[in-house]
C-alpha positions as CSV (number, residue, x, y, z in Angstrom):
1,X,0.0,0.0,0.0
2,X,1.2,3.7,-1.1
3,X,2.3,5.8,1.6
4,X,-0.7,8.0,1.1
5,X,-3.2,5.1,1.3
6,X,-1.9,4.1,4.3
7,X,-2.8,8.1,5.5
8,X,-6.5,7.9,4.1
9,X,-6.7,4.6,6.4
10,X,-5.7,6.2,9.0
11,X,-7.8,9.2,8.8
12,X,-11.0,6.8,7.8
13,X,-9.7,5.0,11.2
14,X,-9.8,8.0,13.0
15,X,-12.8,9.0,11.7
16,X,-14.7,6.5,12.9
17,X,-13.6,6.4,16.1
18,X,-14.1,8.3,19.8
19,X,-11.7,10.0,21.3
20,X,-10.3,7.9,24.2
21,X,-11.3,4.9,22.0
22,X,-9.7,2.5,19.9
23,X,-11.0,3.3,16.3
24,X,-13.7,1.1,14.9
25,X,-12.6,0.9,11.1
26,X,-14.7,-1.7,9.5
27,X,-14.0,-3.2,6.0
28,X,-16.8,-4.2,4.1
29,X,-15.2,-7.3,3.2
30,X,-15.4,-8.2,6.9
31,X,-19.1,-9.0,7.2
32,X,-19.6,-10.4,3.6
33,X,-20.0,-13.8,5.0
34,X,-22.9,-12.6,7.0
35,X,-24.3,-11.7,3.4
36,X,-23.0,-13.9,0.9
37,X,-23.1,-17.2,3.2
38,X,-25.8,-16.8,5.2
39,X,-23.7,-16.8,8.4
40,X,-26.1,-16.9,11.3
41,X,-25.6,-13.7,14.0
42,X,-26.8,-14.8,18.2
43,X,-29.4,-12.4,19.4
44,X,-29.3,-12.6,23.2
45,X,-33.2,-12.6,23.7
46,X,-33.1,-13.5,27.8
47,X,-30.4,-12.5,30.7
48,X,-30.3,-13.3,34.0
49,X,-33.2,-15.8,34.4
50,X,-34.1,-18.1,36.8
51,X,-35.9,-20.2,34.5
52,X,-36.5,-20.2,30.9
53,X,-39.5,-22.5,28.7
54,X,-39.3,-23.2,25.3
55,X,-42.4,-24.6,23.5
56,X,-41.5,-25.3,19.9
57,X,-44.6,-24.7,17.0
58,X,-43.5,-27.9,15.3
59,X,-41.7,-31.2,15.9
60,X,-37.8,-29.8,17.1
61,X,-34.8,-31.3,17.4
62,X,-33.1,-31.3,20.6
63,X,-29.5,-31.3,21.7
64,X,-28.3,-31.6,25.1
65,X,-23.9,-30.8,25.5
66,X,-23.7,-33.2,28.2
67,X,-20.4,-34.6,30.3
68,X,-20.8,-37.7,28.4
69,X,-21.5,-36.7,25.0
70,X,-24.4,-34.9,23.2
71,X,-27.8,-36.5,24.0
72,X,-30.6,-35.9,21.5
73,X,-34.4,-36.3,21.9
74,X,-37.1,-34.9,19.7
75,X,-40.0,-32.5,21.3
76,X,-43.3,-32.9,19.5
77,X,-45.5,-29.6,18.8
78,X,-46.4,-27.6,21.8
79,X,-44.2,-29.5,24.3
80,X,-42.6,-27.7,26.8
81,X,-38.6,-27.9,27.8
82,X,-38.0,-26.0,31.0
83,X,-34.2,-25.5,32.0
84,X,-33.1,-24.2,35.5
85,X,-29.7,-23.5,36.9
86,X,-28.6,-26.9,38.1
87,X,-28.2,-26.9,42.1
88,X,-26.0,-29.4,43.7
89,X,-27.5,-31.6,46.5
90,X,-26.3,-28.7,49.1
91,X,-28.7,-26.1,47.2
92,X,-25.6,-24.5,45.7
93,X,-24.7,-23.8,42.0
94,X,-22.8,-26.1,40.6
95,X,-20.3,-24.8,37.4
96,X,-21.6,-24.0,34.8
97,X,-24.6,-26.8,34.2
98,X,-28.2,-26.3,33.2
99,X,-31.1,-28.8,34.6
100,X,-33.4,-29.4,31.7
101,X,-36.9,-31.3,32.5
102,X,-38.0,-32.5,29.3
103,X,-40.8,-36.0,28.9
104,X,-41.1,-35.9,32.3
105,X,-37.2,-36.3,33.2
106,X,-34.3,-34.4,34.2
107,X,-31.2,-33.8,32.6
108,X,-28.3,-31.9,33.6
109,X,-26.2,-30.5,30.9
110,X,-24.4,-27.4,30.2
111,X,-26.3,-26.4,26.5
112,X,-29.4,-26.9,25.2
113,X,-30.3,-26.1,21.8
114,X,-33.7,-26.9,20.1
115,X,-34.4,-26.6,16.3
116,X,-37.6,-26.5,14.5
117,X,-39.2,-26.0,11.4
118,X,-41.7,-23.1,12.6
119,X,-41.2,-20.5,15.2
120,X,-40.8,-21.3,18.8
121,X,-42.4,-19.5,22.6
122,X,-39.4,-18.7,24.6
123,X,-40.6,-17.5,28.2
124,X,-37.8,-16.1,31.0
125,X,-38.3,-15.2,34.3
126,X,-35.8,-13.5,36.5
127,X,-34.6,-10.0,36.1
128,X,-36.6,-9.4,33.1
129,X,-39.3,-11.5,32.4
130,X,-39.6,-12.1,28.7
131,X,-41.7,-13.8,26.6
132,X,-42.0,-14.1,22.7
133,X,-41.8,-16.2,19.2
134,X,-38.8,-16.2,17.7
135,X,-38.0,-18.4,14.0
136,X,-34.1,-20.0,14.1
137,X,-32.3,-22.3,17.0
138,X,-32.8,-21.7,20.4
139,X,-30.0,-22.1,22.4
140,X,-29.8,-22.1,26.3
141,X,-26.8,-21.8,28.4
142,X,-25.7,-20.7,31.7
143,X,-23.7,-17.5,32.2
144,X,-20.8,-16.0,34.6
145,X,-23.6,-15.0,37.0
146,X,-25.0,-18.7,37.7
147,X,-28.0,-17.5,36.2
148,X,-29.5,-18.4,32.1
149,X,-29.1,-17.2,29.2
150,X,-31.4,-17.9,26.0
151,X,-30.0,-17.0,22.6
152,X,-31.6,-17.1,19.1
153,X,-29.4,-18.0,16.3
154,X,-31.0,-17.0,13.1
155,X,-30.1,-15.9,9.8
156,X,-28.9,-12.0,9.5
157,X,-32.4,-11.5,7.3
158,X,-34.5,-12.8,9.7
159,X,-33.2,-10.9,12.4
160,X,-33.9,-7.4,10.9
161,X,-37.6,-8.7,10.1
162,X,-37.8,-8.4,13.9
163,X,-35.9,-4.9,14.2
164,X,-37.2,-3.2,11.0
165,X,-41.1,-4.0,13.1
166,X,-40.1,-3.2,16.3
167,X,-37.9,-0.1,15.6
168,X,-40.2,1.7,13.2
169,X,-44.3,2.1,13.1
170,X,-45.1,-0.1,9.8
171,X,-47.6,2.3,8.8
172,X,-44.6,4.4,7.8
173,X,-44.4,4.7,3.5
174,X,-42.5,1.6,2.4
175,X,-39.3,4.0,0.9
176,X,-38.6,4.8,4.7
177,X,-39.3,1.1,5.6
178,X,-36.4,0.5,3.1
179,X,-34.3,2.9,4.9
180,X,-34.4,1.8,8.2
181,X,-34.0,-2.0,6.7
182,X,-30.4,-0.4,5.3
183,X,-29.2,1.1,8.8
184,X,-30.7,-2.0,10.8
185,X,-28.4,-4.0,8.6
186,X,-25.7,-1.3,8.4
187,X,-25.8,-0.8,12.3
188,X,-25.8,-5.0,13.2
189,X,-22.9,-5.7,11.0
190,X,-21.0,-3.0,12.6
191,X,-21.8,-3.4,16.1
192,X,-21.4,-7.5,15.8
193,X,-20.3,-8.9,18.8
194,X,-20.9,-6.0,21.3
195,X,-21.9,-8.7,23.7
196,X,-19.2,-11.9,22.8
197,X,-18.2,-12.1,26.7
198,X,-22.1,-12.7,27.2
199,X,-21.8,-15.4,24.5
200,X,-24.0,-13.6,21.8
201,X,-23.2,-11.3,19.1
202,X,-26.1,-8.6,19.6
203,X,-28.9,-7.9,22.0
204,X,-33.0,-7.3,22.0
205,X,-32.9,-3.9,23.1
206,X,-31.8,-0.4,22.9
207,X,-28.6,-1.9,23.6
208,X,-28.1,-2.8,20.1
209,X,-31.4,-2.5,18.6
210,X,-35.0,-3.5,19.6
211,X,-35.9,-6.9,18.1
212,X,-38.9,-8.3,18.6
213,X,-38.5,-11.8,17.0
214,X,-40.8,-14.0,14.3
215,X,-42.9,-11.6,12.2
216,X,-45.2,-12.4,9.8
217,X,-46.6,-8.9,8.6
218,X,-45.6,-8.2,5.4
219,X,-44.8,-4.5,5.1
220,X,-41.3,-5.7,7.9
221,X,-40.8,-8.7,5.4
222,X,-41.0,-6.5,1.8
223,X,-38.4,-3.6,3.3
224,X,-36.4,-6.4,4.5
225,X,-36.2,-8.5,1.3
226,X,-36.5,-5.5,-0.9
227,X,-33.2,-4.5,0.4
228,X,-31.5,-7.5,1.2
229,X,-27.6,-7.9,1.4
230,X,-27.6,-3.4,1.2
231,X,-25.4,-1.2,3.7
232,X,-24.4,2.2,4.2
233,X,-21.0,2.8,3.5
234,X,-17.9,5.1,3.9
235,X,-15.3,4.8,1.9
236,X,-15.4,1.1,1.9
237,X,-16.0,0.9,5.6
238,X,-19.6,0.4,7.2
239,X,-21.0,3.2,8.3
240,X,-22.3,3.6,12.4
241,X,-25.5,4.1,11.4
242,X,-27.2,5.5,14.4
243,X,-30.4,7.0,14.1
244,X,-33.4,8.1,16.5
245,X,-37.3,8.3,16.4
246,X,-37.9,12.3,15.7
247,X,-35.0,15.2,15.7
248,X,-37.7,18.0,16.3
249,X,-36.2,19.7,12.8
250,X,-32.6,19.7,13.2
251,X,-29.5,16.5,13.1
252,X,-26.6,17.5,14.6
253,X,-23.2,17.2,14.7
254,X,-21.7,14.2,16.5
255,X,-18.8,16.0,17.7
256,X,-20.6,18.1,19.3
257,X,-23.4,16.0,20.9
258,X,-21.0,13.0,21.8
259,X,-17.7,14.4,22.6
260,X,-14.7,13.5,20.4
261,X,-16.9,11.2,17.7
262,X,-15.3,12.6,14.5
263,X,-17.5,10.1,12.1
264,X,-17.8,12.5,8.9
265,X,-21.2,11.8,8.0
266,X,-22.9,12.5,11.3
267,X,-23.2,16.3,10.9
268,X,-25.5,18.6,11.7
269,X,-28.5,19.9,9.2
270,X,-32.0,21.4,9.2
271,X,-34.8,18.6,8.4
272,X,-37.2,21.0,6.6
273,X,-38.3,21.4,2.8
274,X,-35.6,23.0,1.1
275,X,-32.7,22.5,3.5
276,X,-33.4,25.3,5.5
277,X,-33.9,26.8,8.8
278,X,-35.8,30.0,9.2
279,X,-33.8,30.9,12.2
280,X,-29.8,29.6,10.8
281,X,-28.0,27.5,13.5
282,X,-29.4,27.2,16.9
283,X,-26.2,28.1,18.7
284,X,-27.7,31.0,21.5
285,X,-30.5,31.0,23.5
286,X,-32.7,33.3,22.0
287,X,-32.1,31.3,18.5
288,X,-33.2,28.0,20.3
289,X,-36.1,29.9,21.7
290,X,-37.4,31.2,18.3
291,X,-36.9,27.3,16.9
292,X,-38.1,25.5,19.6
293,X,-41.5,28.0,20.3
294,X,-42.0,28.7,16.4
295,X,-44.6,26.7,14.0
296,X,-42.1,25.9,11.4
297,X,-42.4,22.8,9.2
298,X,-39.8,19.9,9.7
299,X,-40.3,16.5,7.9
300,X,-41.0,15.4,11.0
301,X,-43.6,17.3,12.4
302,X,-45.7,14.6,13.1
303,X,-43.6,12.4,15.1
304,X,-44.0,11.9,18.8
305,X,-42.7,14.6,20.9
306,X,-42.0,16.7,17.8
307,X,-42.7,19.4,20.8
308,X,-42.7,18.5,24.2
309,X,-42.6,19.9,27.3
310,X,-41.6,18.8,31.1
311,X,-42.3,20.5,34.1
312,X,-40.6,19.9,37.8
313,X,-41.1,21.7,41.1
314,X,-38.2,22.7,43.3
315,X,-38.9,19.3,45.6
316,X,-39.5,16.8,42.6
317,X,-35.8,17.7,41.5
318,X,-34.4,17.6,44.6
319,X,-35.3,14.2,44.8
320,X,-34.0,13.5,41.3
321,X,-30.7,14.8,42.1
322,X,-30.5,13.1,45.5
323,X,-31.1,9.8,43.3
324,X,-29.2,10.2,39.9
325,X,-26.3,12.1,40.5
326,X,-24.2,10.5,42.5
327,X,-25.0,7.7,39.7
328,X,-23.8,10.2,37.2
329,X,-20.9,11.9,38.4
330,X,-19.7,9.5,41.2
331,X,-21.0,8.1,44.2
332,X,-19.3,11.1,46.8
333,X,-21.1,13.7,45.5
334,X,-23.7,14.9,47.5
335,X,-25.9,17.7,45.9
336,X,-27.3,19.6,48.5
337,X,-29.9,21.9,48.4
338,X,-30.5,23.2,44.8
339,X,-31.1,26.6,44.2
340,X,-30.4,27.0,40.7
341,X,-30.1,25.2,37.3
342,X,-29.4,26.9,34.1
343,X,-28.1,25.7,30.2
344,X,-24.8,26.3,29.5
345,X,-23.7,26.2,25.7
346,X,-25.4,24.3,22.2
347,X,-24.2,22.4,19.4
348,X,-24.9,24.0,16.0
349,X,-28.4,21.5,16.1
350,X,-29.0,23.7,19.3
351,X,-28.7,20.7,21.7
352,X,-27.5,21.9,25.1
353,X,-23.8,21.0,25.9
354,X,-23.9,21.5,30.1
355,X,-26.5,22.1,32.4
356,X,-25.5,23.7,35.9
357,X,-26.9,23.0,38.8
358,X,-26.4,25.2,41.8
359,X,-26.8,23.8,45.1
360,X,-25.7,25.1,48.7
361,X,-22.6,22.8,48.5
362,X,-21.3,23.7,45.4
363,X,-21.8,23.4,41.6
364,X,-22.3,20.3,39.2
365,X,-22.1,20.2,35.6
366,X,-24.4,17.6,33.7
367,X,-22.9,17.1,30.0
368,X,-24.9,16.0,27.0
369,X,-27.1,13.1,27.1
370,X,-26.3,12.5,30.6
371,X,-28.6,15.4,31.3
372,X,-31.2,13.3,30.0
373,X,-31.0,10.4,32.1
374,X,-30.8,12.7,35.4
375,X,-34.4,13.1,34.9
376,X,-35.1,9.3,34.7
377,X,-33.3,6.6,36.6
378,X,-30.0,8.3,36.4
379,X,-29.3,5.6,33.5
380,X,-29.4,5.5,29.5
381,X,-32.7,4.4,28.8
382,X,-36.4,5.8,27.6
383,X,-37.1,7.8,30.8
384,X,-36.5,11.1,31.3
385,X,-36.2,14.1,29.4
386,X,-37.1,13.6,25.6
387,X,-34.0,15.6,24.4
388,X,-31.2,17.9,25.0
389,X,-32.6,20.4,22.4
390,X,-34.9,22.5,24.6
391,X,-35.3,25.9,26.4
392,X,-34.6,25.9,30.3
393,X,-37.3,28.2,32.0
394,X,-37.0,28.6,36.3
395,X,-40.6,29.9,37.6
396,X,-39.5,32.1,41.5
397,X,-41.7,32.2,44.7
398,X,-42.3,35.9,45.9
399,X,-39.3,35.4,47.9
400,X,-37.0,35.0,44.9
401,X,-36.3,31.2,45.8
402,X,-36.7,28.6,43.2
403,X,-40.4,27.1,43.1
404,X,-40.3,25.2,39.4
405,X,-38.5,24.2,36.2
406,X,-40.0,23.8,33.0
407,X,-38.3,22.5,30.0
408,X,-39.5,23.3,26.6
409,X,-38.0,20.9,23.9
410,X,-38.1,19.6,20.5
411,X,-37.3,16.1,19.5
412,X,-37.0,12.5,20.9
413,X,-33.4,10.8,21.4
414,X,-30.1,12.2,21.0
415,X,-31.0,13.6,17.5
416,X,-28.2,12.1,15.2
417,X,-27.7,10.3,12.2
418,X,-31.7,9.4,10.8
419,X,-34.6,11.0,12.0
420,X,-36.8,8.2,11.6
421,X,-40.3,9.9,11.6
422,X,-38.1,12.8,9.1
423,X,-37.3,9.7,7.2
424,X,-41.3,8.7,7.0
425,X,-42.0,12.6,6.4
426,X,-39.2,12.7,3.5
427,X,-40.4,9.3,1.4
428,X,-44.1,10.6,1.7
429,X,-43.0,14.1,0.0
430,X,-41.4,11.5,-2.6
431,X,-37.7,10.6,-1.5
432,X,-36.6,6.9,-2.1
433,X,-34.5,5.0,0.2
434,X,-31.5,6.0,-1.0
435,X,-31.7,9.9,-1.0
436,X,-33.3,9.8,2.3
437,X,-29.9,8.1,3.5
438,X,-27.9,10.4,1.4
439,X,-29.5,13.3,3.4
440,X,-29.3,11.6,6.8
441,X,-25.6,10.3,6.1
442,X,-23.9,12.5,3.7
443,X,-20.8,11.2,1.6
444,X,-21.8,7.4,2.3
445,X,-23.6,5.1,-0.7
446,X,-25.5,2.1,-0.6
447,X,-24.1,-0.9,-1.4
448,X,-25.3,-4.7,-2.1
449,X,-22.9,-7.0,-0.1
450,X,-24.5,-9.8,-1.7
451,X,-22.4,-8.2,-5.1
452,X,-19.3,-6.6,-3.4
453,X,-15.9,-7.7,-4.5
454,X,-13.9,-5.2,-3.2
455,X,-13.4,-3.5,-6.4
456,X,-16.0,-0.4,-5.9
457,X,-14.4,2.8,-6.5
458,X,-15.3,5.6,-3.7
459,X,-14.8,9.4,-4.7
C-alpha cells in the first residue's frame, strides 16, 4: 500500500472512532460472509433468568452438551422444555450446568439447543421476564452470573424482520421502511459482537437495537427483502448508522453531541423542505427559543414529541438529584440543596452542551445526554427528558427562591444520524430510500454485499 493510502486509512480509522477509543474501522469485506453465506448472528433474547421455557410450533430437534456426550431427543409440537440453573444436593450452584426437564425427566447439561421447522415461545423469568416467538435455533446456556441465558441464532435477514417492526411504526411509507432495513443491517454488522463475553453477538434492546422476533406482517418482510444484502458505506467501511425516532427539525453534529466522535457523516443539518432553517444554527439562546416555540415545518412534524414539554417543582428535583447524580458523576457527590439550574452552551443542532446545577454545597455540571437520564433513573434508557434540544425556563416564589423548572423541547433521542419519523415525512414528499440516506448520512452510498468484490471505486 502507497504511503498516502496508508494516511487515508488512517484518517478513515480516525474517523470513525471516539476520542479515548480505539478506532472502529470496519472493511466491508469483513461482514460479507454474514451476506454472501448466510452466516447466522446470536441475538441474546433473555439474561439473567431463573428459568426459561421453550415450547416449539412444530416437531424440534433437541441437543443436550452433556459430560458424556451430546444426547438428542425430539419434542413434539407444543411441548414444553424447561431449564433451570442446576443446584448441587447442598442447594448450591454447581459450574456452569443447566437442569433441563424435558418427557417428564431431568437432565443436567451445560447447552441446550432446540431446532424446529416453525417459530418457537421462549418465556424467561428472572430480572426481566420475557416472553416471545422467535423463528431460528434456540439455544440455552448458563452465564458468569450462575443464572440463564437464552440466545436465538437466526439468519442476519431474519433478524432485521424483527428490528425493522419493532424499531419503526409499519404504517410508515414503504421508501422509509427500506431505509431503516439499510441502517438496521448497516448498524448490526458493525456493532457484531458487542456482547461476545455474554456469548452472543447482539442484543433485543436499545442496547443494540430493539428486536422483537418471528414476524409475519408483510410491510417488515417486503423492506427487509426489498433491500436484502444493502449497507451504508464510507469509503469502503460500514458506516455507524445511528439513528433516532424524531430530531424536532434539526440532526446534529456528532462531535458536538458525543464528545470527540469525529464520524464524517454524522453532521448537523436542518430537516425542513428546502434544507433550511428560518432561524440559521441554533447556537444561542434566543435562537433556540425562536426554533423551539415557532410553527415551522420539519419532515418530522408529526412524530411523537415533535414538541414537548416537562415541568418539575423545586422538591421533585431535589429528589431527582439526590437519586441520579451520585449515579452520574460518582458516588461522593452529595448535591445539597438546589437553588439554581441553568443551560450552558449548544451544538450547532441547538442541543445543550452543560446544564449547571447550583446547590448550597457547590456546583455540578451535567454534559450531553447525561442530562437526559438525570431526569429518569439516572441511567441510558427511555425515561427522562425527551431531548437535550430544549429551552430551560425557572418559575420564582415571591421570595425570589426557586419554586419550578419547566423545560421546553423539540425532539425524541439524542437527535443524530436518521430521523426516523423525518425519514417517514421525507419518502411521503417522494424521497426513495436511498436519497433519504444520502441526506441523513452525507458522503456514504449504498451498497449490495451480496455483489461486493472489493473493487468499488469511492470518490
Amino acid at each position: 500500500m502507497a504511503s498516502n493510502e496508508w494516511l487515508v486509512a488512517l484518517l478513515i480509522a480516525a474517523s470513525l472512532g471516539r476520542m479515548g477509543t480505539s478506532p472502529r474501522a470496519i472493511p466491508l469485506e469483513t461482514r460479507l460472509p454474514y451476506v454472501q453465506q448466510a452466516l447466522p448472528v446470536r441475538v441474546g433474547i433473555a439474561q439473567y433468568a431463573q428459568a426459561v421455557k421453550v415450547v416449539p410450533g412444530a416437531r424440534a430437534a433437541v441437543a443436550l452438551e452433556c459430560d458424556d456426550g451430546t444426547k438428542s431427543l425430539t419434542l413434539a409440537k407444543g411441548q414444553a422444555l424447561f431449564a433451570r440453573p442446576f443446584d448441587c444436593a447442598q442447594g448450591r450452584p454447581q459450574g456452569d450446568r443447566i437442569s433441563v426437564e424435558v418427557q417428564g425427566g431431568r437432565i443436567a447439561c451445560r447447552r441446550v439447543t432446540i431446532t424446529a421447522p416453525a417459530a418457537t415461545r421462549v418465556c424467561s423469568w428472572g430480572v426481566r421476564s420475557r416472553e416471545g416467538t422467535y423463528r431460528g435455533d434456540i439455544e440455552v446456556v448458563r452465564d458468569s452470573s450462575g443464572t440463564l441465558s437464552a440466545v436465538n441464532v437466526l439468519p442476519l435477514e431474519g433478524y432485521l424482520e424483527g428490528v425493522v417492526a419493532q424499531e419503526v411504526p409499519l404504517t410508515f411509507h414503504p421508501e422509509a421502511l427500506k431505509a431503516q432495513a439499510i441502517i438496521a443491517r448497516t448498524y448490526a454488522l458493525f456493532t457484531l459482537g458487542k456482547h461476545a463475553r455474554q456469548g452472543f453477538d447482539l442484543c433485543d434492546g436499545m442496547h443494540c437495537q430493539q428486536y422483537r422476533g418471528a414476524v409475519s406482517d408483510r410491510r417488515a418482510l417486503e423492506a427487509v427483502r426489498g433491500t436484502a444484502g444493502q449497507v451504508l458505506a464510507y469509503r469502503g467501511y460500514l458506516a455507524e448508522t445511528v439513528y433516532h425516532t424524531t430530531c424536532g427539525g434539526f440532526v446534529d453534529d456528532a462531535y458536538r453531541v458525543w464528545r470527540g466522535y469525529l464520524a464524517p457523516y454524522l453532521r448537523a443539518r436542518p430537516d425542513m423542505p428546502g434544507g433550511g432553517n428560518p432561524t440559521g444554527w441554533i447556537e444561542d439562546e434566543d435562537q433556540a427559543a425562536k426554533f423551539v416555540h415557532g410553527e415551522g415545518f420539519a419532515y418530522c412534524a408529526r412524530g411523537p414529541r415533535y414538541r414537548w414539554t416537562r415541568s418539575y417543582t423545586t422538591g421533585e428535583v431535589q429528589r431527582l438529584l439526590e437519586a441520579n447524580l451520585p449515579l452520574l458523576i460518582g458516588a461522593g457527590n452529595a448535591p445539597g440543596r438546589l437553588i439554581d439550574m441553568v443551560t450552558d452552551g449548544r451544538s450547532p443542532g441547538g442541543r445543550v452542551q452543560t446544564l449547571r446545577i447550583v446547590t448550597d454545597s457547590g456546583q455540578f455540571e451535567i454534559r450531553r445526554d447525561a442530562m437526559r437520564w438525570l431526569f429518569g433513573d439516572g441511567k441510558a434508557g427511555p425515561d427522562g427528558l425527551p431531548s437535550t434540544l430544549f429551552c430551560l425556563r425557572t418559575e420564582r416564589d415571591h421570595d425570589g427562591s426557586l419554586a419550578r423548572l419547566v423545560f421546553e423541547g423539540a425532539g425524541w433521542g439524542h437527535g443524530l444520524g436518521l430521523c426516523q419519523w423525518g425519514a417517514d415525512g421525507r419518502a411521503r414528499a417522494g424521497a426513495r430510500a436511498p436519497e433519504i440516506l444520502e441526506y441523513y448520512y452525507p458522503g456514504t452510498r449504498v451498497i449490495d454485499l451480496a455483489a461486493y468484490d472489493g473493487r468499488c471505486e469511492w470518490e
